[in-house]
PyMOL Python script that loads the backbone (N, CA, C, O; Angstrom):
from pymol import cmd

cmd.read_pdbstr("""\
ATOM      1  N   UNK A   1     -15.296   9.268   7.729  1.00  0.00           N
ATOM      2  CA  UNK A   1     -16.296   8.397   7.168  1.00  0.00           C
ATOM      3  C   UNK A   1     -17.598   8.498   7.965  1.00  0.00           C
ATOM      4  O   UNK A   1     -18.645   8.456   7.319  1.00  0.00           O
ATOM      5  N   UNK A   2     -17.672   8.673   9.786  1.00  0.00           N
ATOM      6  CA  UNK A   2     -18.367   8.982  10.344  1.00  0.00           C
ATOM      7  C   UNK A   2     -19.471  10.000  10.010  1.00  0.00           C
ATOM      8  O   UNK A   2     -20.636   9.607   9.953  1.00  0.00           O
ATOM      9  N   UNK A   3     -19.154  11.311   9.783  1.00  0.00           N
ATOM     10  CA  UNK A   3     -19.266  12.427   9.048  1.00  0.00           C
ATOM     11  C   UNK A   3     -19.799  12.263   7.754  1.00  0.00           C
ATOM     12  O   UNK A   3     -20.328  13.345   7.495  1.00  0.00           O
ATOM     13  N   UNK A   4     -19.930  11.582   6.907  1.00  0.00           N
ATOM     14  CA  UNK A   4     -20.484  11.089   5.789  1.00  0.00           C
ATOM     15  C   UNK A   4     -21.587  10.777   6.013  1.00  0.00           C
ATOM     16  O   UNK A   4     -22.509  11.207   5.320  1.00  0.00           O
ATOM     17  N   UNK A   5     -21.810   9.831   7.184  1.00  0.00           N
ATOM     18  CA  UNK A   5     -22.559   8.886   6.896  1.00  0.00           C
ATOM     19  C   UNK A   5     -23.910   9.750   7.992  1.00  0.00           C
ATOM     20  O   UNK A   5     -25.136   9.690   7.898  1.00  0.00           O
ATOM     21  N   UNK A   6     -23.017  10.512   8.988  1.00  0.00           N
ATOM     22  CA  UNK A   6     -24.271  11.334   9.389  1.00  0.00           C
ATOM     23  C   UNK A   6     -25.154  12.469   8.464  1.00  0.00           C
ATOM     24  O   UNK A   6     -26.333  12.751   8.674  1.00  0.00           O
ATOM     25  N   UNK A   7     -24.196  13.116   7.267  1.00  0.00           N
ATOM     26  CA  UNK A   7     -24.695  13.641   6.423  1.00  0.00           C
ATOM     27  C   UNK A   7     -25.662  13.448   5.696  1.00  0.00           C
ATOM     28  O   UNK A   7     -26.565  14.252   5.466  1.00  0.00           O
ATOM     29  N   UNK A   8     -25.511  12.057   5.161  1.00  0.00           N
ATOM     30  CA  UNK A   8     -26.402  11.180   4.192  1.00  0.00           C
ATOM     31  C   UNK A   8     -27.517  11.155   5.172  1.00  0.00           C
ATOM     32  O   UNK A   8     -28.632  11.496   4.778  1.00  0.00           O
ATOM     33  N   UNK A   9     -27.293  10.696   6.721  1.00  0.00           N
ATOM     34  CA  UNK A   9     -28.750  10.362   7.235  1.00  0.00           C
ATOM     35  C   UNK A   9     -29.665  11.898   7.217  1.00  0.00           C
ATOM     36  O   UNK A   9     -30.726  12.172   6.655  1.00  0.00           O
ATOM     37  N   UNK A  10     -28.895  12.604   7.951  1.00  0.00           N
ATOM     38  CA  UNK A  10     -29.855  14.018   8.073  1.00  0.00           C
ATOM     39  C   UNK A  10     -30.295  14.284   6.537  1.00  0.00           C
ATOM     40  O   UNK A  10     -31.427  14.703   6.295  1.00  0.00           O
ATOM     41  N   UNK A  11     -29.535  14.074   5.706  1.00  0.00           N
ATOM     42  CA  UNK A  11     -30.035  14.941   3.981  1.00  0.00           C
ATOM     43  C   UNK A  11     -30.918  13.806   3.767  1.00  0.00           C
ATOM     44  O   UNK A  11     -32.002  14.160   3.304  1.00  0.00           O
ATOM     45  N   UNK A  12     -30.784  12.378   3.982  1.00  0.00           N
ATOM     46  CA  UNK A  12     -31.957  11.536   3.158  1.00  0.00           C
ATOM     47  C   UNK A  12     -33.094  11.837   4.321  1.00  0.00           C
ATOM     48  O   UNK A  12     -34.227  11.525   3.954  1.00  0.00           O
ATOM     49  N   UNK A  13     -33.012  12.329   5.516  1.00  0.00           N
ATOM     50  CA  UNK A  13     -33.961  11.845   6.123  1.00  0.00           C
ATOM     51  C   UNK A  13     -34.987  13.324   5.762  1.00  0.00           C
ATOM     52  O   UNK A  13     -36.176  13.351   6.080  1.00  0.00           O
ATOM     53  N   UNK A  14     -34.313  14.451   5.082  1.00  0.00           N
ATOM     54  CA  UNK A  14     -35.419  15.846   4.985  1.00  0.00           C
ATOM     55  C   UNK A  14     -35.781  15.132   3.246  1.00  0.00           C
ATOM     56  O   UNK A  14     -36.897  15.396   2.801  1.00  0.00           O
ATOM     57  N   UNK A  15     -35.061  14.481   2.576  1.00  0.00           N
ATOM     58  CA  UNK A  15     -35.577  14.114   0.869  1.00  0.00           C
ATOM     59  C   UNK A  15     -36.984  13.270   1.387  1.00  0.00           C
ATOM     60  O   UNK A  15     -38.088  13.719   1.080  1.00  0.00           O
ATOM     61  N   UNK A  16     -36.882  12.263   2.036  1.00  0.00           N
ATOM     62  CA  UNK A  16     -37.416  11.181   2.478  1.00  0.00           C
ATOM     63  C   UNK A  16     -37.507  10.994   3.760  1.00  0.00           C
ATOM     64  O   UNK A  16     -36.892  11.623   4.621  1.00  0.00           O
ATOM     65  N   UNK A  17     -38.643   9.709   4.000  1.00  0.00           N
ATOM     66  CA  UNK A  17     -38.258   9.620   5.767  1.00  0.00           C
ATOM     67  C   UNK A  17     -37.815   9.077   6.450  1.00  0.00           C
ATOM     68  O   UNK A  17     -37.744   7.974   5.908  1.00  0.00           O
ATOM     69  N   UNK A  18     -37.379   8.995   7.409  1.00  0.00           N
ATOM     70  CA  UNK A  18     -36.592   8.979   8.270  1.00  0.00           C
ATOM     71  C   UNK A  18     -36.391   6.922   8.239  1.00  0.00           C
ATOM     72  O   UNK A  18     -35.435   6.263   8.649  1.00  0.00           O
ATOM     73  N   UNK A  19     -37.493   6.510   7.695  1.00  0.00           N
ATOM     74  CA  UNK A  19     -36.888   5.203   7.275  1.00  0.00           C
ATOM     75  C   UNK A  19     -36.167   5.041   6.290  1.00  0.00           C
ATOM     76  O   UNK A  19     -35.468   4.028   6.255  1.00  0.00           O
ATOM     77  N   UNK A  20     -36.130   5.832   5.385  1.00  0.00           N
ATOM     78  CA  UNK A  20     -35.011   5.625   4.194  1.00  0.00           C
ATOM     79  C   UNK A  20     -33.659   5.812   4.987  1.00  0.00           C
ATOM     80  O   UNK A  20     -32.790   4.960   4.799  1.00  0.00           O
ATOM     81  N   UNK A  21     -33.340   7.118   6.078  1.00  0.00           N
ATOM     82  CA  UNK A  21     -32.547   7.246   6.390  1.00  0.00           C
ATOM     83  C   UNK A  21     -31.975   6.021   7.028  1.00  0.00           C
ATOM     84  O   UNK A  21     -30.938   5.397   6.800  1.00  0.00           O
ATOM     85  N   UNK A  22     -32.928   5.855   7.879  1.00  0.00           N
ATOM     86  CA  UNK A  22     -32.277   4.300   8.902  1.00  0.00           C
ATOM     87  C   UNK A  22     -31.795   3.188   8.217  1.00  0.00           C
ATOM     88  O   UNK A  22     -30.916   2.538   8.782  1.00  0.00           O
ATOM     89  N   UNK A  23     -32.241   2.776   6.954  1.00  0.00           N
ATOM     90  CA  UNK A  23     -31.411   2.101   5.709  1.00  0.00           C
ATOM     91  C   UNK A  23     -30.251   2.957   5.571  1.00  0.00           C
ATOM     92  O   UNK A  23     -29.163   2.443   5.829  1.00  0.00           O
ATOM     93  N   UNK A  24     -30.273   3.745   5.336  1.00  0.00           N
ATOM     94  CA  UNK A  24     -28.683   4.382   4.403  1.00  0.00           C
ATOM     95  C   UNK A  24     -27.932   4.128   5.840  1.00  0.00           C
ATOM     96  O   UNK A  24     -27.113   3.209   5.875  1.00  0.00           O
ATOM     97  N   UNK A  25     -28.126   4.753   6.803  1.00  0.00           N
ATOM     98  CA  UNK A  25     -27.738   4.643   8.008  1.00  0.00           C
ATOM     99  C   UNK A  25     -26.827   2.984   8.245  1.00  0.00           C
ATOM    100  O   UNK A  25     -25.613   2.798   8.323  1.00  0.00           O
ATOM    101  N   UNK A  26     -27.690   2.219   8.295  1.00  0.00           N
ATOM    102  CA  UNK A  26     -27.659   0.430   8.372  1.00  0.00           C
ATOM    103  C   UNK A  26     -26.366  -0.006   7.878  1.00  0.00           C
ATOM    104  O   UNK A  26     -25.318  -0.465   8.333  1.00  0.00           O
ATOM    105  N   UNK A  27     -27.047   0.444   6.363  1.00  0.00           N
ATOM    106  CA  UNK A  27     -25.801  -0.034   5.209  1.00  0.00           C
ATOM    107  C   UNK A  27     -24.770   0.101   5.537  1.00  0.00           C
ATOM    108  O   UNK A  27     -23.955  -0.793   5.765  1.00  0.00           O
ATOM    109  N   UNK A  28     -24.554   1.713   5.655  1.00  0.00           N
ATOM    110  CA  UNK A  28     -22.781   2.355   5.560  1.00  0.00           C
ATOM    111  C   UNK A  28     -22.366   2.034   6.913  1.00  0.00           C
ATOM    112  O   UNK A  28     -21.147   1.869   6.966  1.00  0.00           O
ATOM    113  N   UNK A  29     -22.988   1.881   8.080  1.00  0.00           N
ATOM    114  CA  UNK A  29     -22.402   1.327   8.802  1.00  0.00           C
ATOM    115  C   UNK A  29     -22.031  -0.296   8.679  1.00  0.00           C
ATOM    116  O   UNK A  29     -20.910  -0.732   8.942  1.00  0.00           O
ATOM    117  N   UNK A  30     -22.944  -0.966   8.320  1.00  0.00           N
ATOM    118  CA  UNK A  30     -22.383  -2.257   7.825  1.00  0.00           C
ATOM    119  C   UNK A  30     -21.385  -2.564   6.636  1.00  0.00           C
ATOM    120  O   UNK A  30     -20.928  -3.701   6.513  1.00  0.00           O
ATOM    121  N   UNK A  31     -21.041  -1.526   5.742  1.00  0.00           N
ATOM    122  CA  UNK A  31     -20.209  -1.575   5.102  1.00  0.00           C
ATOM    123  C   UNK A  31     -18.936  -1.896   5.925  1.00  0.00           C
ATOM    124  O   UNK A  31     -18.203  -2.877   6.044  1.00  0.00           O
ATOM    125  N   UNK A  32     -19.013  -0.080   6.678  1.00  0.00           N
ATOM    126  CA  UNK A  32     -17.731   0.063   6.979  1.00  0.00           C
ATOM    127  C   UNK A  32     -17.404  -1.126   7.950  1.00  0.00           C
ATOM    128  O   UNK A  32     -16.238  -1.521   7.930  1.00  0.00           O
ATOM    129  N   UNK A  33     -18.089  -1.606   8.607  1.00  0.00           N
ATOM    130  CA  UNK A  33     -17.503  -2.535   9.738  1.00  0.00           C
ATOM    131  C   UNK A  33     -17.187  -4.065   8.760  1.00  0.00           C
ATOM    132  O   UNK A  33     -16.254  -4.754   9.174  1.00  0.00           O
ATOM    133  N   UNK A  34     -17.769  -4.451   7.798  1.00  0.00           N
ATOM    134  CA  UNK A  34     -17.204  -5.875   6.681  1.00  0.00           C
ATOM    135  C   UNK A  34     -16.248  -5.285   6.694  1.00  0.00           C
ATOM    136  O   UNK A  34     -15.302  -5.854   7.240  1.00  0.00           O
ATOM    137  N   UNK A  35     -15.958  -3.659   6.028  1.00  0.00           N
ATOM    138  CA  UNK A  35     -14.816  -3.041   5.378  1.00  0.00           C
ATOM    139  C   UNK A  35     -13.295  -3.362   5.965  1.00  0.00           C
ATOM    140  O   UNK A  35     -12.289  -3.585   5.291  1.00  0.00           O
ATOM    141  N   UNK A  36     -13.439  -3.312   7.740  1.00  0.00           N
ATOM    142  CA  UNK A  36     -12.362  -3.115   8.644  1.00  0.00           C
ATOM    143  C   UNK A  36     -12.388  -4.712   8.217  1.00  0.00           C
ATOM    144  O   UNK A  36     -11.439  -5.152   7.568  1.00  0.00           O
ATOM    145  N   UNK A  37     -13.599  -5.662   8.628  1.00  0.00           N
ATOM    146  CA  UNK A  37     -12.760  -6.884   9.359  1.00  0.00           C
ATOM    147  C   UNK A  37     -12.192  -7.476   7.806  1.00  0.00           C
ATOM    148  O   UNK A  37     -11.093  -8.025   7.875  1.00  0.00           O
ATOM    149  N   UNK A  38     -12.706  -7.431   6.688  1.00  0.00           N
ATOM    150  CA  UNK A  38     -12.040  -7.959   5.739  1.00  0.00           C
ATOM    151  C   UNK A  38     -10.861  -7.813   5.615  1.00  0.00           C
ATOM    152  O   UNK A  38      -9.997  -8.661   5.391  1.00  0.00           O
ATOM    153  N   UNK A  39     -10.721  -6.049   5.843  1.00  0.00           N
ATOM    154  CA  UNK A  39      -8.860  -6.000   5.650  1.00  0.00           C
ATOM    155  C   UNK A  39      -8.117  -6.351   6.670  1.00  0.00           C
ATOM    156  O   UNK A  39      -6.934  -6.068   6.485  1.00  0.00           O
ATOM    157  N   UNK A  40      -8.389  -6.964   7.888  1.00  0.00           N
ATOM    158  CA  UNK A  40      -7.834  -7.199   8.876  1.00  0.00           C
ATOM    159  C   UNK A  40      -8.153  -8.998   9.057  1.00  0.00           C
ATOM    160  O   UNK A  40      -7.886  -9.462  10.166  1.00  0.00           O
ATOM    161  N   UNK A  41      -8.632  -9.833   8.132  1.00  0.00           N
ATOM    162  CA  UNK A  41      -8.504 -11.073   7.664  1.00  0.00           C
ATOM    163  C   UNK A  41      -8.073 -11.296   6.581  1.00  0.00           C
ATOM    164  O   UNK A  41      -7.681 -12.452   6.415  1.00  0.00           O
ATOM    165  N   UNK A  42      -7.928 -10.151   5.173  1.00  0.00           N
ATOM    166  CA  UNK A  42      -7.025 -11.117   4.691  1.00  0.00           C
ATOM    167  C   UNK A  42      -5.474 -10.409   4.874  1.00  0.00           C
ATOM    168  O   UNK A  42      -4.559 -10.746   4.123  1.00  0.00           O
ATOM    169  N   UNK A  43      -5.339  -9.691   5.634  1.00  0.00           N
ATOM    170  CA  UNK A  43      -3.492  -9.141   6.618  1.00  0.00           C
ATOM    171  C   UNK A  43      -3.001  -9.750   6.237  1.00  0.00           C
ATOM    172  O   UNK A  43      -2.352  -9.659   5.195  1.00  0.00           O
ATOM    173  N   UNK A  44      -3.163 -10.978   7.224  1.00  0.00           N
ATOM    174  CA  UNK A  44      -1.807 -12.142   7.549  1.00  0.00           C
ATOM    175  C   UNK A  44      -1.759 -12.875   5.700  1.00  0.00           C
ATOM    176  O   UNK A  44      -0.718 -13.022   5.060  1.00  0.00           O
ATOM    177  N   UNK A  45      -2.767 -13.124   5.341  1.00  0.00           N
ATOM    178  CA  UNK A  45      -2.499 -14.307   4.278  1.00  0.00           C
ATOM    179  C   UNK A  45      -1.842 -13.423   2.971  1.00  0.00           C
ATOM    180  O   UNK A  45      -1.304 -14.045   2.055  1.00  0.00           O
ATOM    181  N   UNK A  46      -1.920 -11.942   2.945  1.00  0.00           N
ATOM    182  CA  UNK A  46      -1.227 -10.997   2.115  1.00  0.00           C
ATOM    183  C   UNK A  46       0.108 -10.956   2.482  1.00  0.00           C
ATOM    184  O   UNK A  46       0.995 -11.162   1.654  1.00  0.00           O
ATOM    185  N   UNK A  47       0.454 -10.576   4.267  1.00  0.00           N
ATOM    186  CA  UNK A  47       1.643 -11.003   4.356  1.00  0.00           C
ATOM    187  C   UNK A  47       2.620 -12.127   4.219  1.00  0.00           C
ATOM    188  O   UNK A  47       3.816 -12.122   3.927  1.00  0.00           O
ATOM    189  N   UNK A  48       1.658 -13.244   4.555  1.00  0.00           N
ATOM    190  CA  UNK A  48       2.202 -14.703   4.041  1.00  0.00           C
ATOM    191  C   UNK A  48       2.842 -14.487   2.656  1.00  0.00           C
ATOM    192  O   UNK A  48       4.026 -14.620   2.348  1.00  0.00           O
ATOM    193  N   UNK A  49       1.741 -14.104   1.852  1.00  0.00           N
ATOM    194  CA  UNK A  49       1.872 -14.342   0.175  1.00  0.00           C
ATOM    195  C   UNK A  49       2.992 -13.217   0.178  1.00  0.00           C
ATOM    196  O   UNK A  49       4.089 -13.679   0.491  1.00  0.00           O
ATOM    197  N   UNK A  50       2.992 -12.185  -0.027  1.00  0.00           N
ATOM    198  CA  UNK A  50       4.276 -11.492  -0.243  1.00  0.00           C
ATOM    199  C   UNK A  50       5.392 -11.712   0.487  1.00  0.00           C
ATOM    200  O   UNK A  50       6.389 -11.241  -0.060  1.00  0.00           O
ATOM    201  N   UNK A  51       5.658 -12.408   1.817  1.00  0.00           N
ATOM    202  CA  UNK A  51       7.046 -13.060   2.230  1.00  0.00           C
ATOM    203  C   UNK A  51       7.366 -14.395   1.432  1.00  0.00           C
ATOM    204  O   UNK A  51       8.475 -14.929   1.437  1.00  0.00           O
ATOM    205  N   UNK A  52       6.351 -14.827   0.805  1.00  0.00           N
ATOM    206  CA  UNK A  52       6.921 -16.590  -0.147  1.00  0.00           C
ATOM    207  C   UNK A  52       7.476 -15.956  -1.430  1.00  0.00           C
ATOM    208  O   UNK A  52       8.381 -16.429  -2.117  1.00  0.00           O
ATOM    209  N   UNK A  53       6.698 -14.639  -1.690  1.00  0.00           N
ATOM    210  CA  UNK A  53       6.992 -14.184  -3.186  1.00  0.00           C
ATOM    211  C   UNK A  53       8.379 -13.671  -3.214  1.00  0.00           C
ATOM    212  O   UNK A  53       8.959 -13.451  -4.277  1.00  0.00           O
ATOM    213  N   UNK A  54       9.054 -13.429  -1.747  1.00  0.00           N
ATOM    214  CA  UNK A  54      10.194 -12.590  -1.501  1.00  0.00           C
ATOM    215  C   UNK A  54      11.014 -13.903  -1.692  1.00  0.00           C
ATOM    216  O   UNK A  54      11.906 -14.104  -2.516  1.00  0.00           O
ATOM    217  N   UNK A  55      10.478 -14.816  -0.680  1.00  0.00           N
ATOM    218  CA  UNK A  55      11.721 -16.493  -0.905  1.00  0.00           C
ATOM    219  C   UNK A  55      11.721 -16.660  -2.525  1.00  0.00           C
ATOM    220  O   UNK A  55      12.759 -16.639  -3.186  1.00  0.00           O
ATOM    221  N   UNK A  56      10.626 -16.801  -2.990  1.00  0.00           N
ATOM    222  CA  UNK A  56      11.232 -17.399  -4.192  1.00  0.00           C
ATOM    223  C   UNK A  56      11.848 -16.586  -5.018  1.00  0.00           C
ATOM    224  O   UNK A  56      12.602 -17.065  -5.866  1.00  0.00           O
ATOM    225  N   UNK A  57      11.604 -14.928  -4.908  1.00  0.00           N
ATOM    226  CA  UNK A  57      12.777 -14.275  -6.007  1.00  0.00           C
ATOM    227  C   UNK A  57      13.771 -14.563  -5.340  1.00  0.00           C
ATOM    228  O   UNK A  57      14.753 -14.564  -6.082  1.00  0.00           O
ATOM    229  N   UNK A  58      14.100 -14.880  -4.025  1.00  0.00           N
ATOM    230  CA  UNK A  58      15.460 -14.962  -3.626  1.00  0.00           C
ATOM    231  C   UNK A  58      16.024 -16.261  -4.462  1.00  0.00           C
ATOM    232  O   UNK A  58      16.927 -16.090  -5.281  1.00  0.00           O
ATOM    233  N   UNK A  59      15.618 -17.208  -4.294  1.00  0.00           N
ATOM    234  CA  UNK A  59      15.501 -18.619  -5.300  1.00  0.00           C
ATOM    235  C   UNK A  59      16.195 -18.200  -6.380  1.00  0.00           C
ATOM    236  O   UNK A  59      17.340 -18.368  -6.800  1.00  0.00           O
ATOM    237  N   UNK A  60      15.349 -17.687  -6.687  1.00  0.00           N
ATOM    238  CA  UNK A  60      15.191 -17.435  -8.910  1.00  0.00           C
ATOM    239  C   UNK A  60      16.665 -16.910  -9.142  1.00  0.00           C
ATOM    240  O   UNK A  60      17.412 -17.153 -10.091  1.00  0.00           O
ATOM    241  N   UNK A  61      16.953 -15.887  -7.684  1.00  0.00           N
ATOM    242  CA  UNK A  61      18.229 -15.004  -8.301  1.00  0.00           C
ATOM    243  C   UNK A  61      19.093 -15.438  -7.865  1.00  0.00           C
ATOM    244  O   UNK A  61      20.144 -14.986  -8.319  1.00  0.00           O
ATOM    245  N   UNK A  62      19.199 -16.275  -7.023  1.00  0.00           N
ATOM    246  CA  UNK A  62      20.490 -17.256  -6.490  1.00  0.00           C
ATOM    247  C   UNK A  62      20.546 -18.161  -7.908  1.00  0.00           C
ATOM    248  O   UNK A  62      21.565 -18.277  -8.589  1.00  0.00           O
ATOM    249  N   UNK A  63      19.269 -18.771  -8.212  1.00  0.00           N
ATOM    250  CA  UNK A  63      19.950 -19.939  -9.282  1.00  0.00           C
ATOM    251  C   UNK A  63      20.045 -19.133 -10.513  1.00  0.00           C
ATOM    252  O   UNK A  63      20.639 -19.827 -11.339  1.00  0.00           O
ATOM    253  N   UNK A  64      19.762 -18.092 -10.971  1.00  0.00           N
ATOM    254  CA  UNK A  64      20.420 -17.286 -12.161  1.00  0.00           C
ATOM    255  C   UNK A  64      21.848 -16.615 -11.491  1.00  0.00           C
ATOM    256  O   UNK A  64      22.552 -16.219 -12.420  1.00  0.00           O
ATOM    257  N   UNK A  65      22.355 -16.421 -10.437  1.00  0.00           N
ATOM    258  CA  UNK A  65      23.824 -16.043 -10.469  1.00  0.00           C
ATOM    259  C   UNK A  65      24.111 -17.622 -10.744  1.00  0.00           C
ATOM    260  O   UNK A  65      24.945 -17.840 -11.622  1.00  0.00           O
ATOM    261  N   UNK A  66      23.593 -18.619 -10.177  1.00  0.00           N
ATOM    262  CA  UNK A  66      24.718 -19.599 -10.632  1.00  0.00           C
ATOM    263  C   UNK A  66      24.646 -20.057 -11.919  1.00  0.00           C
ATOM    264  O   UNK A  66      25.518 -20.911 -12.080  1.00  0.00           O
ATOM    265  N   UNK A  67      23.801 -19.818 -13.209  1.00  0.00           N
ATOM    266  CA  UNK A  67      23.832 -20.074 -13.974  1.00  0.00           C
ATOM    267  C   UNK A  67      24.740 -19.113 -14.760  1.00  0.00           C
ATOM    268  O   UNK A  67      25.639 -19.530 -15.491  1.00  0.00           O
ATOM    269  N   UNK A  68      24.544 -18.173 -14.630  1.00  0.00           N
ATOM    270  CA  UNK A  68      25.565 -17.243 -14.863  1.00  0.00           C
ATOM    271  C   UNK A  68      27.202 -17.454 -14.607  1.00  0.00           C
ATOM    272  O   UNK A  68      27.966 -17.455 -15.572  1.00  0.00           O
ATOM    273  N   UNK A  69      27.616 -17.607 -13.449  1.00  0.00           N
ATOM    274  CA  UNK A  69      28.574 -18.404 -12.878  1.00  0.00           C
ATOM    275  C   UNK A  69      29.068 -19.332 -13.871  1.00  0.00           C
ATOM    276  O   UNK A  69      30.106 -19.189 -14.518  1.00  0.00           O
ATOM    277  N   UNK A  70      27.916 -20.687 -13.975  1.00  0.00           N
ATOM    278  CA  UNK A  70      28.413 -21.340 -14.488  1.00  0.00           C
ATOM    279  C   UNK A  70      28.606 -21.413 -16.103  1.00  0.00           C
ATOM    280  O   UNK A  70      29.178 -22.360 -16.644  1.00  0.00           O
ATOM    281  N   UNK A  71      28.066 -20.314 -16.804  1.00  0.00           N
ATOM    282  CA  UNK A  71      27.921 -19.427 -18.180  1.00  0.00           C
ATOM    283  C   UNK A  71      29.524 -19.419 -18.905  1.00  0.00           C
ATOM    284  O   UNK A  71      30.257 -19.815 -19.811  1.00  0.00           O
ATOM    285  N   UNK A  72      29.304 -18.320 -17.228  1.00  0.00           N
ATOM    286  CA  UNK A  72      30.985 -17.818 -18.020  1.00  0.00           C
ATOM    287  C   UNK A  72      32.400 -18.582 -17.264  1.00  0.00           C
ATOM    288  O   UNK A  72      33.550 -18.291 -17.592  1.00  0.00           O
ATOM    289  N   UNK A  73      32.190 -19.200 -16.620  1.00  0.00           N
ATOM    290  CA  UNK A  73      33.053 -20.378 -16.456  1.00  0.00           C
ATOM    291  C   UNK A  73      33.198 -21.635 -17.816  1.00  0.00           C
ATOM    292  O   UNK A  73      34.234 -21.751 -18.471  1.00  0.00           O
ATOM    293  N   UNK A  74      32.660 -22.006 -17.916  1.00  0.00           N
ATOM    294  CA  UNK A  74      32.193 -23.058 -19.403  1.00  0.00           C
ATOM    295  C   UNK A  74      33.007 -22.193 -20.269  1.00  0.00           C
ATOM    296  O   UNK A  74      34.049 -22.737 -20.635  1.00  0.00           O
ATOM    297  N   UNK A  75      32.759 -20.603 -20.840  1.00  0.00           N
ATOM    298  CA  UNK A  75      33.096 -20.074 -21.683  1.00  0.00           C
ATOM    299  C   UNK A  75      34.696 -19.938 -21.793  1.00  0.00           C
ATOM    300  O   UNK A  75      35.362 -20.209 -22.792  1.00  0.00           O
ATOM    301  N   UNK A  76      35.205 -19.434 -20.481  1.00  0.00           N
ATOM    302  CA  UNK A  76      36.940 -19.519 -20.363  1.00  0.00           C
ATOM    303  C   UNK A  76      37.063 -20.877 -20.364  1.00  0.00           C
ATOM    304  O   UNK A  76      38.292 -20.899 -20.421  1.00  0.00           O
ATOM    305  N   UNK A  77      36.868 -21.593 -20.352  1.00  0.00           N
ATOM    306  CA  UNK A  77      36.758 -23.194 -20.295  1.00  0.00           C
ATOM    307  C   UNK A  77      36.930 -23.766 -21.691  1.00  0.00           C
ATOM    308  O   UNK A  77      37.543 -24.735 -22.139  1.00  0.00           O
ATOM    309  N   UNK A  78      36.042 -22.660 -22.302  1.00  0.00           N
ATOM    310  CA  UNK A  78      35.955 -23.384 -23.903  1.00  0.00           C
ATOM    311  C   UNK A  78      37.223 -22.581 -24.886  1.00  0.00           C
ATOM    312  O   UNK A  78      37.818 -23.094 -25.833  1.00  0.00           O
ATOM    313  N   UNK A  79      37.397 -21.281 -24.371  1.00  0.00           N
ATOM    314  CA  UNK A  79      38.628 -20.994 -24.954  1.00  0.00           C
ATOM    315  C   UNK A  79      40.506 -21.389 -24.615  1.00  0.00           C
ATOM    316  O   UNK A  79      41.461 -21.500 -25.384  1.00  0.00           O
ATOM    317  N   UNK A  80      40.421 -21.470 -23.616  1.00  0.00           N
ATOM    318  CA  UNK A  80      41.287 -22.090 -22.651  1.00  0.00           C
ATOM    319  C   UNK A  80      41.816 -23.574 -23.677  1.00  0.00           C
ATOM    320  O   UNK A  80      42.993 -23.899 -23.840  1.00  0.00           O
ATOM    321  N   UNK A  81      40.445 -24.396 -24.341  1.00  0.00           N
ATOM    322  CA  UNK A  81      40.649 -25.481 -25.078  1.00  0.00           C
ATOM    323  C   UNK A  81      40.950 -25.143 -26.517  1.00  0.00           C
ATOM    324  O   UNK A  81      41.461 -26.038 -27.189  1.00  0.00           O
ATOM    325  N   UNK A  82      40.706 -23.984 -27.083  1.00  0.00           N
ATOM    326  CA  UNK A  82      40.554 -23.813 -28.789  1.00  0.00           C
ATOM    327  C   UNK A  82      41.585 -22.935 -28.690  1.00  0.00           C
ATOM    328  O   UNK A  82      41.738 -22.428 -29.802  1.00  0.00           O
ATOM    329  N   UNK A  83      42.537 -22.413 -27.742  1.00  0.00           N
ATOM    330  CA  UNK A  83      43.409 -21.936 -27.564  1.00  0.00           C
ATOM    331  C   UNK A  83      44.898 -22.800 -27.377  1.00  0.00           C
ATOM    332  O   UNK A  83      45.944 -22.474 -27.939  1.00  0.00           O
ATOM    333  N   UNK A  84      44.759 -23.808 -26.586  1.00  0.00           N
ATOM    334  CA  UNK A  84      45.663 -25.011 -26.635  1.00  0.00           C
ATOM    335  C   UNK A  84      45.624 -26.307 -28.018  1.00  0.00           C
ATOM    336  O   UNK A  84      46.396 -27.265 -27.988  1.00  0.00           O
TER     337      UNK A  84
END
""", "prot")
cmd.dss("prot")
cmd.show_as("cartoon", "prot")
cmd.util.cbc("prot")
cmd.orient("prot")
């Protein structure tokens, strides 16, 4: 990305001068540095959110085996009776 951004300065600075460059220059370095700290603030709250998203499928699929469970239990249950 380094390499980019020296490119852009030397090529804008022979199109234009050398203040255009020091803008392009500015920017992409200020990009890239928002770039790092953003992804390195929202880390944790991505990891947060995808470990709750993990609890609650665990949730969802615990209480669908027991509904299940209790599905086909009811069902031998109900023949067990129309059988007697």
């Amino acid at each position: 990305m380094m390499c980019d951004l020296v490119v852009a300065f030397v090529y804008i600075s022979n199109l234009f001068d050398s203040n255009m460059a020091m803008i392009v220059l500015f920017v992409g370095f200020s990009y890239t540095y928002l770039g790092t700290k953003m992804t390195v603030w929202t880390a944790k709250k991505r990891r947060r959110r995808n470990k709750a998203a993990v609890r609650q499928h665990r949730v969802h699929s615990f209480d669908l085996a027991i509904l299940t469970f209790t599905y086909v239990a009811d069902r031998i249950k109900d023949r067990k009776r129309s059988d007697s």
